[in-house]
N, CA, C and O atoms as a GROMACS GRO file, in nm:
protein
  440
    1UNK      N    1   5.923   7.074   8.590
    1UNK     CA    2   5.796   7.046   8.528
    1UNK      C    3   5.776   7.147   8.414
    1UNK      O    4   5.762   7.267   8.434
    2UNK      N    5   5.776   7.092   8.304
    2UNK     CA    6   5.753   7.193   8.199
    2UNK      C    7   5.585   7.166   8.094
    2UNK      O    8   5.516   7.066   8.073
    3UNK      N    9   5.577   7.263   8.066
    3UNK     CA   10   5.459   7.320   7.951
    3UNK      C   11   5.483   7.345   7.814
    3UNK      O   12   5.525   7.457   7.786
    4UNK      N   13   5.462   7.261   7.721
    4UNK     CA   14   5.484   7.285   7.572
    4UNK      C   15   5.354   7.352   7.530
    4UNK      O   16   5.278   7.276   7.469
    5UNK      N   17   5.306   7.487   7.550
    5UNK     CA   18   5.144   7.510   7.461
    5UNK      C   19   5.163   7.466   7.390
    5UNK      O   20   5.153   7.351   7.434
    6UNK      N   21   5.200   7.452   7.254
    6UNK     CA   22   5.190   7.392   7.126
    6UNK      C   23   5.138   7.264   7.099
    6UNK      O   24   5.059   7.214   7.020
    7UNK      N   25   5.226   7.221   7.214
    7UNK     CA   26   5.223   7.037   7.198
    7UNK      C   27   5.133   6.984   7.312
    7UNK      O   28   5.073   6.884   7.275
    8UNK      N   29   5.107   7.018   7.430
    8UNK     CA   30   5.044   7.010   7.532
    8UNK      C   31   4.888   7.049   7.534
    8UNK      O   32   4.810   6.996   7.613
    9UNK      N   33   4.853   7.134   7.451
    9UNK     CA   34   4.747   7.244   7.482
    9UNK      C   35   4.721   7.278   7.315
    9UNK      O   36   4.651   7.217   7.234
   10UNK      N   37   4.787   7.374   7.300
   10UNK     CA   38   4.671   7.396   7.121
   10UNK      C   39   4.828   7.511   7.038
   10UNK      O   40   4.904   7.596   7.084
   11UNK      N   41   4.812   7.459   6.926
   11UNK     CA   42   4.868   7.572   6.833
   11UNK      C   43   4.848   7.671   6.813
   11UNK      O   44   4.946   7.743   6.795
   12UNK      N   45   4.751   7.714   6.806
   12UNK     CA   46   4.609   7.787   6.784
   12UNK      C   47   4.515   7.835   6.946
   12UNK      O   48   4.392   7.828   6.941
   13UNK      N   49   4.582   7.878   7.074
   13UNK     CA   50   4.530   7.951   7.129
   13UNK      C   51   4.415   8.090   7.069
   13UNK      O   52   4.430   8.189   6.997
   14UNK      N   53   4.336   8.050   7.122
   14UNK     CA   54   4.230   8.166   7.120
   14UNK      C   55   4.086   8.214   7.246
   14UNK      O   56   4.001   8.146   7.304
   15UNK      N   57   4.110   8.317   7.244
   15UNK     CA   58   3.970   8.316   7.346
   15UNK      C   59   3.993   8.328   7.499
   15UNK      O   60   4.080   8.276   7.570
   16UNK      N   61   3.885   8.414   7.531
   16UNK     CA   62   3.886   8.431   7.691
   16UNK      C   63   3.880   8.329   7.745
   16UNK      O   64   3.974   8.262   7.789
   17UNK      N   65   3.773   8.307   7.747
   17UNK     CA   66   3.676   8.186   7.808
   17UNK      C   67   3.632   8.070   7.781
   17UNK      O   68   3.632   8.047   7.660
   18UNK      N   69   3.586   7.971   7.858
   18UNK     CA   70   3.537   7.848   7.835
   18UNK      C   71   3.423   7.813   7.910
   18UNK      O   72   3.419   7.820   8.033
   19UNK      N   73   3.287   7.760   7.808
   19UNK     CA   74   3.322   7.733   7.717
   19UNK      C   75   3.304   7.847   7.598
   19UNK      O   76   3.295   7.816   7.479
   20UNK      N   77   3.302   7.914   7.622
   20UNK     CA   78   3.207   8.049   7.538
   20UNK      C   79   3.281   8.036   7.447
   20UNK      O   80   3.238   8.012   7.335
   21UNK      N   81   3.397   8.049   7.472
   21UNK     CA   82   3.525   8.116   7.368
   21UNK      C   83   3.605   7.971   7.276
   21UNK      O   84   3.685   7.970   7.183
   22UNK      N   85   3.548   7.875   7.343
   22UNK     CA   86   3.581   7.687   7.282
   22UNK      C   87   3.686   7.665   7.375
   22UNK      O   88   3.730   7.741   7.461
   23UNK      N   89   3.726   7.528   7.340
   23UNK     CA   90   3.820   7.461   7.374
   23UNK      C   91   3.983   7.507   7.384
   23UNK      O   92   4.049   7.406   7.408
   24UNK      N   93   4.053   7.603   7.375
   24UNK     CA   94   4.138   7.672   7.307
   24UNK      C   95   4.144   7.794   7.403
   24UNK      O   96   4.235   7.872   7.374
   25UNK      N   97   4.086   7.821   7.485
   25UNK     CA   98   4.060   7.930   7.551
   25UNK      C   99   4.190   7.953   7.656
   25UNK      O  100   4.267   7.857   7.669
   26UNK      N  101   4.213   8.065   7.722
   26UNK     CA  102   4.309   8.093   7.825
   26UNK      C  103   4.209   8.029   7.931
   26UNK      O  104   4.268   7.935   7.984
   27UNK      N  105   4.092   8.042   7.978
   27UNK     CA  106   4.046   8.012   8.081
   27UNK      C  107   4.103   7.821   8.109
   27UNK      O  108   4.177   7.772   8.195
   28UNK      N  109   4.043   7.771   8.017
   28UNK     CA  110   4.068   7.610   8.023
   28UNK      C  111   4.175   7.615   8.006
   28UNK      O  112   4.191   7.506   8.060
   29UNK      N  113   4.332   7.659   7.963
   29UNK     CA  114   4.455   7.661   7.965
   29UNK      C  115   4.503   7.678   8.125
   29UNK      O  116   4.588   7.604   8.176
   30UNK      N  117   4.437   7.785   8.194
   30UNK     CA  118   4.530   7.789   8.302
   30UNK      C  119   4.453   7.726   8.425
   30UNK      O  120   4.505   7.756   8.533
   31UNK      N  121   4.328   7.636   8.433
   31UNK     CA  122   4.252   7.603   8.522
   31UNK      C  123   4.313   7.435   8.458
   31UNK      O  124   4.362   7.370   8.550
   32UNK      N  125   4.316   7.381   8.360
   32UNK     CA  126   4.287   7.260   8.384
   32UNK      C  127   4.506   7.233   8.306
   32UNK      O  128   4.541   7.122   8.265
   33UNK      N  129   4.601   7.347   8.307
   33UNK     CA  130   4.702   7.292   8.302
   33UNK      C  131   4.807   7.344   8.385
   33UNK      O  132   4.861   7.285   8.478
   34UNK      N  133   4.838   7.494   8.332
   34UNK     CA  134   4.872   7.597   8.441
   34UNK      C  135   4.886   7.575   8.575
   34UNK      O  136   4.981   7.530   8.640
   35UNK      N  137   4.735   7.629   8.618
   35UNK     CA  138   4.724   7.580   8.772
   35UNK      C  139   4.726   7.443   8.842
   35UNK      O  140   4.779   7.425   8.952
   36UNK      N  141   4.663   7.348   8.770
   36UNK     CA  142   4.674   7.257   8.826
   36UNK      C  143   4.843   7.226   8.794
   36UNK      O  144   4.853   7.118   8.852
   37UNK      N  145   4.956   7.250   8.747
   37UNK     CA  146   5.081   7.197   8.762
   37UNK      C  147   5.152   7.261   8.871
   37UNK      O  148   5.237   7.217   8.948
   38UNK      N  149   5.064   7.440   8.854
   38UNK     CA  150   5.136   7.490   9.004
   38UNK      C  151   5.083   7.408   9.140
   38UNK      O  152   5.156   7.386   9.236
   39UNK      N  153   4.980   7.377   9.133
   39UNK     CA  154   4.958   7.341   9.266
   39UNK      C  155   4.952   7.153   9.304
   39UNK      O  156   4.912   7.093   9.404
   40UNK      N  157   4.999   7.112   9.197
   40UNK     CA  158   5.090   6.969   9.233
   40UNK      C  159   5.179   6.931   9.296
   40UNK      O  160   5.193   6.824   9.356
   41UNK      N  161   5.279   7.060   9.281
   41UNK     CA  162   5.411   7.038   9.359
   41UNK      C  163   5.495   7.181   9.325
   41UNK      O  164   5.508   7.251   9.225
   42UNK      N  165   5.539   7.185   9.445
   42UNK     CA  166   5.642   7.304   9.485
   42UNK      C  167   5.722   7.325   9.334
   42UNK      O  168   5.740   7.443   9.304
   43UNK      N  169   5.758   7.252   9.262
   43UNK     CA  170   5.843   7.277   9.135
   43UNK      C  171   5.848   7.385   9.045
   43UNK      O  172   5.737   7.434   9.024
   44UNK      N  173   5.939   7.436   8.986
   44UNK     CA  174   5.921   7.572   8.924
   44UNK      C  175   5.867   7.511   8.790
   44UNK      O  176   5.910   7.402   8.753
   45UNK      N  177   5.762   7.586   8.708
   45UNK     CA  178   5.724   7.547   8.564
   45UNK      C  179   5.732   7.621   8.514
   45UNK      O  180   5.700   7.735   8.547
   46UNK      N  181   5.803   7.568   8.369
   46UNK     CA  182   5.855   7.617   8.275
   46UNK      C  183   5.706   7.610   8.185
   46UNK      O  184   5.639   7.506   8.182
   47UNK      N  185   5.661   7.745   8.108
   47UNK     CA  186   5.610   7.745   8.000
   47UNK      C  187   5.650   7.787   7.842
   47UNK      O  188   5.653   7.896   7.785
   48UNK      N  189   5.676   7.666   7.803
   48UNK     CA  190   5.757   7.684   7.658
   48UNK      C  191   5.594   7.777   7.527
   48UNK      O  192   5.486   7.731   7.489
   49UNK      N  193   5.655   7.899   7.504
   49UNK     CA  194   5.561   7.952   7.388
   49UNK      C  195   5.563   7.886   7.268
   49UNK      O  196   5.463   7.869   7.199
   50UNK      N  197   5.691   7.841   7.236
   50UNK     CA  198   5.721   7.785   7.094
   50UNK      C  199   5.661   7.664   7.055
   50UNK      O  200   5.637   7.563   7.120
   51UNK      N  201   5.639   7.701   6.912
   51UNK     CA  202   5.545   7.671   6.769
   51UNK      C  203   5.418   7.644   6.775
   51UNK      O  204   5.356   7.547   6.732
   52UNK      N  205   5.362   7.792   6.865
   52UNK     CA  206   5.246   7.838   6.862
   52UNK      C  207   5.221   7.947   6.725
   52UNK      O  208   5.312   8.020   6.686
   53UNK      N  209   5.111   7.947   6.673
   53UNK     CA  210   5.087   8.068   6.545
   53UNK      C  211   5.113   8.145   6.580
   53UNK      O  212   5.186   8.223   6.519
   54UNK      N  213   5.067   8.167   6.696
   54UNK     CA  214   4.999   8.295   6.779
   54UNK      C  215   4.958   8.336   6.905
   54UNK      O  216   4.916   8.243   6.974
   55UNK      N  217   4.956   8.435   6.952
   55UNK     CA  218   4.853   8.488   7.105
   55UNK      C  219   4.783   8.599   7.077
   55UNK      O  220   4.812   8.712   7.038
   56UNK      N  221   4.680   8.540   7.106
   56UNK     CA  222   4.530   8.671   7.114
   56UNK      C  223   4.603   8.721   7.261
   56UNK      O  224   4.655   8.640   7.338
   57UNK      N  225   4.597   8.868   7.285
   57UNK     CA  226   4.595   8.911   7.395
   57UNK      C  227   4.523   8.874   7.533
   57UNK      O  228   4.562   8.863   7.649
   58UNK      N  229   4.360   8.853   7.445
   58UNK     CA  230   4.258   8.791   7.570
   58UNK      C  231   4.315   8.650   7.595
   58UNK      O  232   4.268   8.621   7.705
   59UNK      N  233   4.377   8.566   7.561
   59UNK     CA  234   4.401   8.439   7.586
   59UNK      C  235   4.485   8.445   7.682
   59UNK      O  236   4.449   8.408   7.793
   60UNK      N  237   4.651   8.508   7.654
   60UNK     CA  238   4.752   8.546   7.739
   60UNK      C  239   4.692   8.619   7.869
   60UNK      O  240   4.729   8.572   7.976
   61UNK      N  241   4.621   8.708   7.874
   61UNK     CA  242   4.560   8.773   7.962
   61UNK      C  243   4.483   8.714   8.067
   61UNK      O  244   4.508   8.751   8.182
   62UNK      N  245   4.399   8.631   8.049
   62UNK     CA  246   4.289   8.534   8.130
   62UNK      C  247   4.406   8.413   8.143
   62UNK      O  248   4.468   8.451   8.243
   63UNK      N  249   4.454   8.320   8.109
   63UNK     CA  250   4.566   8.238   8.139
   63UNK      C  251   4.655   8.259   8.209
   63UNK      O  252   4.673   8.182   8.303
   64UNK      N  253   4.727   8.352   8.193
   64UNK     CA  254   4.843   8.419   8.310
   64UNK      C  255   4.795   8.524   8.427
   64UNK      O  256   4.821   8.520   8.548
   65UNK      N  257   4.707   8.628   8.344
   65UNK     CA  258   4.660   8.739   8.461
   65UNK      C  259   4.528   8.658   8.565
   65UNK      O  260   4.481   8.674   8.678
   66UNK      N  261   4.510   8.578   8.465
   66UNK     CA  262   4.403   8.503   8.568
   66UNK      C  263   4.440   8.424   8.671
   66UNK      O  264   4.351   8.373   8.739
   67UNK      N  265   4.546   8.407   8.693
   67UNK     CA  266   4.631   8.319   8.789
   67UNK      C  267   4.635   8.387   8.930
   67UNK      O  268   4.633   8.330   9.038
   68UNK      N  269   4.643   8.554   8.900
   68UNK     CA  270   4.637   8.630   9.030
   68UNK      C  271   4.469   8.666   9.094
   68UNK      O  272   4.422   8.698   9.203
   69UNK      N  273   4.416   8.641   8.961
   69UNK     CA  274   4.266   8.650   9.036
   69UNK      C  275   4.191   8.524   9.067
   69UNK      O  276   4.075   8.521   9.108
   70UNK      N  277   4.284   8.401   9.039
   70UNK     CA  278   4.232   8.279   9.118
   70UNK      C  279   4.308   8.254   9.218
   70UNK      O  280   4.293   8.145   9.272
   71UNK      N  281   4.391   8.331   9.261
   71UNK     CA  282   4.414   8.344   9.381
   71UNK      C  283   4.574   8.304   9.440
   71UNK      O  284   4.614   8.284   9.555
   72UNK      N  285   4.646   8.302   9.301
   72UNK     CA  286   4.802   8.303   9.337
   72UNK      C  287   4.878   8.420   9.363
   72UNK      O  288   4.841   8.522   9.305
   73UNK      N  289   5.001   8.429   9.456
   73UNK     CA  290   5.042   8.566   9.476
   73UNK      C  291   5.166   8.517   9.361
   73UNK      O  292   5.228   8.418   9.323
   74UNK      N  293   5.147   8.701   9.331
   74UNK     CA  294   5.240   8.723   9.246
   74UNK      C  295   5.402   8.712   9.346
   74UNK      O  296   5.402   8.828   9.305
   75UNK      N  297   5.454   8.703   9.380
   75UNK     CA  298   5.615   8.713   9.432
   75UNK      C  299   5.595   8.544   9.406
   75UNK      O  300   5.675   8.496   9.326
   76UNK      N  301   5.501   8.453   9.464
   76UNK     CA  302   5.523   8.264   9.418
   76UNK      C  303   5.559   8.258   9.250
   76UNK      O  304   5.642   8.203   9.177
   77UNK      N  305   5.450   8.344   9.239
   77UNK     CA  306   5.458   8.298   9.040
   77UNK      C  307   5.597   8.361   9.046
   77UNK      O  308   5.687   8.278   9.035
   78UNK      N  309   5.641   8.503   9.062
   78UNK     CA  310   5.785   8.518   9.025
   78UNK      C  311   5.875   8.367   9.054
   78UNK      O  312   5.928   8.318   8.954
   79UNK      N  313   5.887   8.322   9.134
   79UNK     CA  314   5.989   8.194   9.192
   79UNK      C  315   5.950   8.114   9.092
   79UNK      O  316   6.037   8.080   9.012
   80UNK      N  317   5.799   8.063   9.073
   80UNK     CA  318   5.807   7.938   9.082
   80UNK      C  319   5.732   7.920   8.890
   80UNK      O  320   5.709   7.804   8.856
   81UNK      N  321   5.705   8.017   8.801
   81UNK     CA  322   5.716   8.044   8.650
   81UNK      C  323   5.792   8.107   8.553
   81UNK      O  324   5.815   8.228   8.552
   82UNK      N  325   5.837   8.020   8.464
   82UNK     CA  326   5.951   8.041   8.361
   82UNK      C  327   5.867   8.080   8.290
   82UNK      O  328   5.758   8.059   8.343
   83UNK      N  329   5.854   8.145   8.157
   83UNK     CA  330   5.798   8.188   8.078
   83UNK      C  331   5.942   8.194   7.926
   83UNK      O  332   6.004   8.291   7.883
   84UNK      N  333   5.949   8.066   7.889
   84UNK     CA  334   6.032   8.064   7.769
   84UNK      C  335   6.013   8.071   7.623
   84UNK      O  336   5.912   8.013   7.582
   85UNK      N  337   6.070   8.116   7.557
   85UNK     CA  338   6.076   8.086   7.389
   85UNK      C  339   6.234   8.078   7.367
   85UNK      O  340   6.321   8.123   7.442
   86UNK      N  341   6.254   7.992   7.213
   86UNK     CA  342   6.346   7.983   7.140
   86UNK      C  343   6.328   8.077   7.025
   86UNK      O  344   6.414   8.089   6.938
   87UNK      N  345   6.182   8.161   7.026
   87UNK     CA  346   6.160   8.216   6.882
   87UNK      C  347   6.170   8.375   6.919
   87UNK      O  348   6.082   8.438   6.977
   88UNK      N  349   6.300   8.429   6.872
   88UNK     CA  350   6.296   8.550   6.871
   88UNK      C  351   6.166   8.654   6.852
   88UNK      O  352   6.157   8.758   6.918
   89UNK      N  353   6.076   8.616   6.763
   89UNK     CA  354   5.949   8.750   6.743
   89UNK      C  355   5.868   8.688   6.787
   89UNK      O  356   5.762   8.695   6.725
   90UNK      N  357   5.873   8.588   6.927
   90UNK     CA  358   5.788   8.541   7.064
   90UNK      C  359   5.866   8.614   7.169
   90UNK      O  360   5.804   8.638   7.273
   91UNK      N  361   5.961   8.645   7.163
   91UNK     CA  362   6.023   8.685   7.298
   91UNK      C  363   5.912   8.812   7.342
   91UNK      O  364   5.881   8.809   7.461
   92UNK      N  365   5.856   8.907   7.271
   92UNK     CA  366   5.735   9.014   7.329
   92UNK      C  367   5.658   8.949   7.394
   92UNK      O  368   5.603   9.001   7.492
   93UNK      N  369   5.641   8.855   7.368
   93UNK     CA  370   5.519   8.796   7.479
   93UNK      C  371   5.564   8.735   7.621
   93UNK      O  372   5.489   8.751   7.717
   94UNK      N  373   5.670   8.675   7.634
   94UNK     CA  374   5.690   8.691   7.725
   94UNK      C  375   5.701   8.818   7.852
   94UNK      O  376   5.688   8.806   7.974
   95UNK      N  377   5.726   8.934   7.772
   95UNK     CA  378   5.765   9.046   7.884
   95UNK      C  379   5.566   9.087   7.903
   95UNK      O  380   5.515   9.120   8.011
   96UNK      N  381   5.491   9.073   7.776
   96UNK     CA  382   5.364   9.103   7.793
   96UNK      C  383   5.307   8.989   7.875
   96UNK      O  384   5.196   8.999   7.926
   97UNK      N  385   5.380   8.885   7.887
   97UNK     CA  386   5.266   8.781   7.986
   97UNK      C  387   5.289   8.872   8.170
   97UNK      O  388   5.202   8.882   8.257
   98UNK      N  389   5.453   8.928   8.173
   98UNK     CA  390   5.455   8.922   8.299
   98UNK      C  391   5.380   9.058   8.340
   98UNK      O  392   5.356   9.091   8.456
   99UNK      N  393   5.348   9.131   8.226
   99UNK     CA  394   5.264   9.293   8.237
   99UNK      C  395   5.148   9.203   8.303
   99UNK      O  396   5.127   9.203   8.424
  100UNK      N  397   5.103   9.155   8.245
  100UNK     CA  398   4.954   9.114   8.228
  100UNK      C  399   4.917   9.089   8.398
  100UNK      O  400   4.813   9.122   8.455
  101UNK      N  401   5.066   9.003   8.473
  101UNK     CA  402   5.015   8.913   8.563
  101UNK      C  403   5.032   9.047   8.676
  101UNK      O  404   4.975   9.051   8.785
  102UNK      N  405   5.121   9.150   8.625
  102UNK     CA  406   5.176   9.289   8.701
  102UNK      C  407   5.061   9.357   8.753
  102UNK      O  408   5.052   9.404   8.867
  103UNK      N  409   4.937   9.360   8.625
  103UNK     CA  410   4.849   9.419   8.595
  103UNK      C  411   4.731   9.328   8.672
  103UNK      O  412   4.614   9.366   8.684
  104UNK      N  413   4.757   9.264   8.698
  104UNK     CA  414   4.623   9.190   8.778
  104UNK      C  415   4.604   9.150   8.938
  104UNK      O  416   4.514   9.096   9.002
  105UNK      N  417   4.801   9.230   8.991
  105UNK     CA  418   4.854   9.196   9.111
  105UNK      C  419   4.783   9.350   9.159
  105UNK      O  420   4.721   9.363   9.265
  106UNK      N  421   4.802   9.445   9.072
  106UNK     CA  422   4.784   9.614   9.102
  106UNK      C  423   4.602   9.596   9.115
  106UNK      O  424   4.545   9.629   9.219
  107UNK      N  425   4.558   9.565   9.046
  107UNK     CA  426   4.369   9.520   9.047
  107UNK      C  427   4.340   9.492   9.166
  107UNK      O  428   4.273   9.552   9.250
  108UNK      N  429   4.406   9.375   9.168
  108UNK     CA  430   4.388   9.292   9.328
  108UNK      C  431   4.389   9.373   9.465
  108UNK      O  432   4.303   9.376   9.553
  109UNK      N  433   4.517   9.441   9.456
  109UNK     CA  434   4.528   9.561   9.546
  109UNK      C  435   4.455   9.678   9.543
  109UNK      O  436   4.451   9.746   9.645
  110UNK      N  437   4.394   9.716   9.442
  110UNK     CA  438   4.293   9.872   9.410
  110UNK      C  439   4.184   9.843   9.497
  110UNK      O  440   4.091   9.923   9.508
   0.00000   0.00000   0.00000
């Protein structure tokens, strides 16, 4: 099961929240695509970054780190999320999505 943001979701990620932050937000990214694909079926999902402009930090942050504070354990997301690009000066975000989700597993536990 895979995830195109670009093509699936928005070019143009921005924003914490929804709706505060609009349509475009990490919140509505990982509640109404994200999560609901993890919890359809056991399948590992792939999230493709490529031919996105961009990532606001808060977007990546609430979308991925928000995954551990709605209540997924981090060792499932290890198994069961790919986090891909084909675009070399995207590959940082990938290692920053898995900080993010690192960073919200350590919260959880404090």
């Amino acid at each position: 099961m895979s995830i195109s943001i670009a093509n699936d979701f928005s070019r143009v990620p921005a924003g914490r929240y929804h709706p505060s932050d609009g349509n475009k937000s990490g919140e509505r990214f990982r509640s109404e695509f994200l999560a609901k694909r993890l919890l359809e079926s056991d399948e590992r999902v792939t999230v493709s970054l490529d031919g996105v402009v961009g990532f606001p930090s808060s977007f990546l942050e609430e979308a991925f780190g928000g995954l551990v504070r709605a209540g997924f354990k981090y060792d499932v997301l290890r198994k069961r999320l790919k986090i891909v690009t084909t675009e070399p000066r995207k590959q940082r975000y990938v290692e920053q999505i898995w900080q993010y989700i690192r960073d919200a597993k350590e919260e959880a536990v404090a």
